[in-house]
C-alpha positions in Angstrom: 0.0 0.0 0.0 1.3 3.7 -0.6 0.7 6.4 1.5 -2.7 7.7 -0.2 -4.2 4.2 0.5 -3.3 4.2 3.3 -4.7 7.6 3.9 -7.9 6.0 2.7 -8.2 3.2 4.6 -8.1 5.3 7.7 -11.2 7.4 5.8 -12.5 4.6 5.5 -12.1 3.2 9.5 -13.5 5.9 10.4 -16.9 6.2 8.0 -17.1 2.6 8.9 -17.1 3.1 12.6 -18.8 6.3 13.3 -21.3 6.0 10.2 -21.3 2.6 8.9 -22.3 0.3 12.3 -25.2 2.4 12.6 -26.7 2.5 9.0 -26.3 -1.0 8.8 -28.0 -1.6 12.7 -30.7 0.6 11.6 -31.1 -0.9 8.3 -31.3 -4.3 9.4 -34.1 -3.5 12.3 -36.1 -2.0 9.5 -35.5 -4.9 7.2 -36.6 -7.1 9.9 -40.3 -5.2 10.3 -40.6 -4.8 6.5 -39.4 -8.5 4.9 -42.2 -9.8 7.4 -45.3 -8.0 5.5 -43.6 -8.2 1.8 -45.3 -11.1 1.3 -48.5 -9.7 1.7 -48.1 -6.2 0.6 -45.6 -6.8 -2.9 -45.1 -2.9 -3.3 -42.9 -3.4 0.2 -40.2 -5.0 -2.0 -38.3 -1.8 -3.2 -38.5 -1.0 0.1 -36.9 -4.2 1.5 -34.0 -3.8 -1.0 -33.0 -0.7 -0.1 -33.1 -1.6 3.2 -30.7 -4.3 2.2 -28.0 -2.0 0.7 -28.2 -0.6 4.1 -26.9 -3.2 5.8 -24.7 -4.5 3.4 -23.0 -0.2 3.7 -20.7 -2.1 6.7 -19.5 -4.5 4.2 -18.9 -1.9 1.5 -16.9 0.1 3.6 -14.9 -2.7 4.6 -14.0 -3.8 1.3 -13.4 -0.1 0.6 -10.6 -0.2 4.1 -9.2 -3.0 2.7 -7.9 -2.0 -0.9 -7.4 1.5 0.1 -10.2 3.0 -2.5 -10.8 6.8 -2.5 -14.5 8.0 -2.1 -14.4 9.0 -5.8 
């Protein structure tokens, strides 16, 4: 790693713990309460899915950490 990935992996630490942990806790709470009337109510789906990005954000970040990839 140089020093600008490395620069952007700490970004990215720090979007991950201050930002990340909490979309993704929120998101999945919601997911939770939503995937359970999807079945019944189909126009719930788009909802569920974004929902799902949201708790897949801690992942992306971490991925992000890992290869040192600028928010750009």
């Amino acid at each position: 790693m140089n020093a600008s990935q490395i620069i952007w992996a700490i970004i990215w630490l720090l979007i991950l713990v201050f930002i990340g942990f909490w979309i993704a806790g929120i998101c999945s709470f919601l997911y939770i309460l939503v995937s359970v009337f999807t079945p019944c109510l189909p126009p719930l789906e788009p909802i569920a899915e974004i929902l799902m990005k949201g708790v897949q954000f801690a992942n992306y970040c971490s991925k992000n950490l890992i290869k040192g990839n600028s928010l750009l």
